[in-house]
N, C-alpha and C positions, 0 to 999 in steps of 0.2 A: 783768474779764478776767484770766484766770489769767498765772502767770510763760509758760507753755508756748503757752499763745496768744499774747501778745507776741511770745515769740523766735519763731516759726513766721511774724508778721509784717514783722520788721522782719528776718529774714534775707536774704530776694531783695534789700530797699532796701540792704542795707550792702553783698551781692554786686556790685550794679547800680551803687553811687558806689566799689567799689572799683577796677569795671571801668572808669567814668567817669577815674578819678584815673591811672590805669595807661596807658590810652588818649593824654591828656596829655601825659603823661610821657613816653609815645615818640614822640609828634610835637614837643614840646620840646626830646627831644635827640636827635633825627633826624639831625644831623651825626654825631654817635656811634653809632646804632643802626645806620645805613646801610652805612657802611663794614664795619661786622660783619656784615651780612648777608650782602654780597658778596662778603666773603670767604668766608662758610661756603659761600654757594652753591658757588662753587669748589671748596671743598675735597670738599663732596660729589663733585663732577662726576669731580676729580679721586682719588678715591680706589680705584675701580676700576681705572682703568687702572696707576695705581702696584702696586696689590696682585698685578695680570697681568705685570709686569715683574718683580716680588718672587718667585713663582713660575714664573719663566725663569729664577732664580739670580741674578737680580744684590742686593747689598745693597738692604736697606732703606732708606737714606742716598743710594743711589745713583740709585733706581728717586725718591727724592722729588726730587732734583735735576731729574733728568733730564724728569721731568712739569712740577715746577714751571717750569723754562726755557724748557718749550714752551708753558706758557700764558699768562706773561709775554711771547715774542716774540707770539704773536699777540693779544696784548692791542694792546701795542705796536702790531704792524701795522695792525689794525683800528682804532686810534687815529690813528694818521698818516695813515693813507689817507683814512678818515672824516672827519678836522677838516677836509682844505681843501673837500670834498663838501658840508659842512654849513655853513661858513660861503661857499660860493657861490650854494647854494643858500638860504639865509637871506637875501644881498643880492638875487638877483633875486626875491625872493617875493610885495614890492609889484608887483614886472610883472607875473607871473603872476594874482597876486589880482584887479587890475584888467583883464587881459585874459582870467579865470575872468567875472568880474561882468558885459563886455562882450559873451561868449558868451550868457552866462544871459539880461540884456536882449532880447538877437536872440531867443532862440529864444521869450522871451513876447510879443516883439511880433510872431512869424510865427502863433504862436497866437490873438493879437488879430487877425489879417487874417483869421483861418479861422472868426472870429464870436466867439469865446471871449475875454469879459472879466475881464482880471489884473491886479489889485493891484499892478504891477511894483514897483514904491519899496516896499513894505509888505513881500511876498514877498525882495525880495533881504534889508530890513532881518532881515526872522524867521529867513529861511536862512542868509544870511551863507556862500556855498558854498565862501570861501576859507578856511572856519576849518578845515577838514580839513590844510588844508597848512600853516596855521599851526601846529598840533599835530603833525603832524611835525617842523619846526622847533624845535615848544619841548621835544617828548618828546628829540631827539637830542642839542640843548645840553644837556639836563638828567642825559644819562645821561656824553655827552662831560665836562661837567665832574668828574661823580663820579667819571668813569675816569682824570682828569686825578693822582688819588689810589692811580695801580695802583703804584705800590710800597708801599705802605702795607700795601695790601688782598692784595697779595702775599705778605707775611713776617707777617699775621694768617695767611692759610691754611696757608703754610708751618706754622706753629704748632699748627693745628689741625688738620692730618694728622698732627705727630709724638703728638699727642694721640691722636687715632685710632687711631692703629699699635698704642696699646695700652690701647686701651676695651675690647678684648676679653677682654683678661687681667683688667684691675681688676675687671670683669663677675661671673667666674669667680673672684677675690677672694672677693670681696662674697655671692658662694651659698657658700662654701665656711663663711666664717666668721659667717655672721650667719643662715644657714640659710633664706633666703627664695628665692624666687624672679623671677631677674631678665630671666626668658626672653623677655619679653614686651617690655622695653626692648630686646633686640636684634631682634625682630622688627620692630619700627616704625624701627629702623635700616636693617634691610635691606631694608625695601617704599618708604621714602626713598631710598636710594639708587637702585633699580631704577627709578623708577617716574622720579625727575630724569634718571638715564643714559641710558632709551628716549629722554625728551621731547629732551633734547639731542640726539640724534642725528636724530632725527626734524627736529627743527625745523632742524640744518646742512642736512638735504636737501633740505628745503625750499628753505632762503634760496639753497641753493646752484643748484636748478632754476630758482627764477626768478630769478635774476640772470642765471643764463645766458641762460632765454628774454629777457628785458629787453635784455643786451647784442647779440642776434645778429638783435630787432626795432631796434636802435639808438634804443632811448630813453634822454632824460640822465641820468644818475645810475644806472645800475646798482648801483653798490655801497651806494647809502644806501637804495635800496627793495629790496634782497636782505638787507644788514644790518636792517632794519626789519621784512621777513616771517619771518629767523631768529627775532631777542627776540620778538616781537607771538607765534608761534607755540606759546609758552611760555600762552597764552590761549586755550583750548578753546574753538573757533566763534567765537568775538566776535572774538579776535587777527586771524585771519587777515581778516575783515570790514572792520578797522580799518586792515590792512596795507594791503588791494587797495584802496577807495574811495580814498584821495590819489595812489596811483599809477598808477589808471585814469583820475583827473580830470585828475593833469599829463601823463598821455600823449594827453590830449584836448587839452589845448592847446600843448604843445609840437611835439609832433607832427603825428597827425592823427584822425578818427574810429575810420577803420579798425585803424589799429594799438590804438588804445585798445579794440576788441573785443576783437583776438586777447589783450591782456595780461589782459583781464576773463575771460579762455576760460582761458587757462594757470592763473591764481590759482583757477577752479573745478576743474581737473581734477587741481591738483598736491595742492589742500587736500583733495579728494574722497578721492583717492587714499592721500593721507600721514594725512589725520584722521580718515577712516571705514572705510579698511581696514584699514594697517598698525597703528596705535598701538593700537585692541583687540585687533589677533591678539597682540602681544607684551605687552601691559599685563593684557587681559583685565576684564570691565565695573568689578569690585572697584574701579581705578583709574580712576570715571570720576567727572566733578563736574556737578549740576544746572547745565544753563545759566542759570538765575536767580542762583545762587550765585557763580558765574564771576562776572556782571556787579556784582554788588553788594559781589563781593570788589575788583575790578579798580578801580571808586570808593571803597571806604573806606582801604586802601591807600593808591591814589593821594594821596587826601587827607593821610593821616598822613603818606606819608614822599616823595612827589612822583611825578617818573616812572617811579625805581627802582621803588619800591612796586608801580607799576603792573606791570612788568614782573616783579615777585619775587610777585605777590598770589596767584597760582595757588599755586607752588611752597610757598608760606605756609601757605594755606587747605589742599591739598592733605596735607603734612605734620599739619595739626592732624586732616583726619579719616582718617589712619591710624593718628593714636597715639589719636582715641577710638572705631576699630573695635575694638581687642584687647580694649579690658575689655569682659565684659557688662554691666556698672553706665553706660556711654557707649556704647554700639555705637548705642542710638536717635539718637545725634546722629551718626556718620559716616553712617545711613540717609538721614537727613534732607538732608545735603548729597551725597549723592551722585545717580547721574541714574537714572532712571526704569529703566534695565533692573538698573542694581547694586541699587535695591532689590526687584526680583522676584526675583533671584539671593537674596540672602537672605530672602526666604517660603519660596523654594524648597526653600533649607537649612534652614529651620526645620520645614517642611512633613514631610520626611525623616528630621531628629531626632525 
């Protein structure tokens, strides 16, 4: 076997345990990687609106204050209000669960009276119907804590917007004196920024419809299943999936059947509405991610860096395949993750070329 055959073999395996070793590593130091994260997301989110305040006149120093302060209070807010939501809803959850399991029992032994023989002990053990609401639970401690870290993750972002404010110059640097071409890194800047800015707004009107419907059918907890279809929304078709199923099951038992349709009806027409109309008329297919890829980003995440993860895993995946649409030497891998009409859209363009 030649030197050139070797290295042709043993290339993927040293790419494969470098990725393995890297992998590791940020679920290692998932305390340090996390709080970075959330800040950048931030700073993304907020970097538009400071730069529309910037170009109203006001300083640059002033327009960072003045955004940073407002994301900080409602950080804040949504912290304060959230913590006694989630830890009320955390202590009655054993009620709940048991009076979820009491339900489920009834309705397989009305099914055993109608002829039909059910596993009932087997069936609860496999389904386990309270674990929806237990992952509620554990997703909202687990983002409450991390948030418990918002001044931290606040004066990162601060940081990394004053950083920002002048990426674009060092940019224009770097072409200027090194002669290359850097145009390509501000493009996957600005399809990142756009593409998190839609989602965030999209996803506020969301949580913010159905908290409304939620609060004006009088179900408990408005604000923790409005805050929960906001973040989850940030998850193309699975989020919103994961939003509705705990929040149609505890309005089945808080409540009652009926009210638990109408909240199953609202979560179809707001996500119908917010996920299959609006977000492509503004984003357009470019920005869109196979459903496969959504789910198996949303689990490996998870896994590395907890519930943040879950919630950052689109924004993540999403980000990686727009920085490898720009090269042609990667465009087959943004194809690959993206969803069934983004890659007709590109045949189409190639078809035309």
């Amino acid at each position: 076997m030649t030197l050139t055959e070797q290295r042709s073999i043993s290339h993927p395996v040293v790419v494969l345990a470098a990725l393995v070793i890297v992998i590791g590593g940020l679920k290692y130091a998932s305390d340090l990687v996390v709080p970075f994260l959330l800040a950048l997301f931030i700073a993304t989110i907020s970097g538009p609106p400071m730069t529309w305040l910037n170009r109203r006149g006001l300083p640059m120093w002033l327009s960072l204050i003045i955004v940073m302060l407002g994301v900080f209070l409602l950080i804040l807010f949504i912290v304060s209000l959230m913590g006694g939501s989630v830890a009320r809803f955390s202590q009655d959850l054993p009620q709940y669960d048991a009076l979820l399991r009491q339900r489920f029992a009834s309705m397989a032994t009305w099914f055993e009276s109608k002829g039909f023989e059910l596993p009932t002990s087997e069936l609860l053990n496999a389904i386990n119907p309270g674990t929806a609401l237990q992952l509620v639970s554990g997703f909202m401690n687990g983002l409450g804590s991390m948030m418990s870290n918002g001044l931290m993750i606040i004066l990162m972002a601060v940081f990394l917007l004053f950083e920002g404010s002048v990426f674009s110059s060092k940019i224009q640097y770097l072409e200027r004196y090194s002669g290359r071409d850097f145009s390509k890194l501000s493009q996957i800047t600005r399809d990142i920024n756009r593409y998190l800015g839609i989602k965030t707004i999209t996803s506020l009107g969301t949580g913010l419809l159905i908290g409304l419907w939620l609060y004006l059918l009088d179900v408990p907890y408005p604000l923790l299943w409005s805050t929960l279809a906001f973040l989850l929304n940030y998850i193309p078709t699975i989020g919103s999936i994961i939003a509705a199923v705990p929040t149609v099951l505890f309005t089945f038992l808080a409540v009652n059947p009926l009210t638990a349709l109408w909240v199953a009806v609202a979560y179809l027409v707001v996500n119908s509405v917010i996920g299959n109309i609006l977000e492509p008329m503004f984003m357009g297919a470019r920005l869109g991610l196979s459903a496969l890829v959504v789910l198996l980003s949303m689990i490996f995440w998870g896994w590395v860096f907890g519930p943040v993860g879950m919630f950052l895993s689109v924004p993540i995946t999403m980000a990686f395949k727009i920085a490898m649409e720009v090269s042609p030497e990667t465009q087959w891998i943004g194809i690959l993750l993206g969803s069934d009409a983004d890659s007709k859209k590109s045949q189409v363009s190639e078809s035309e070329g």
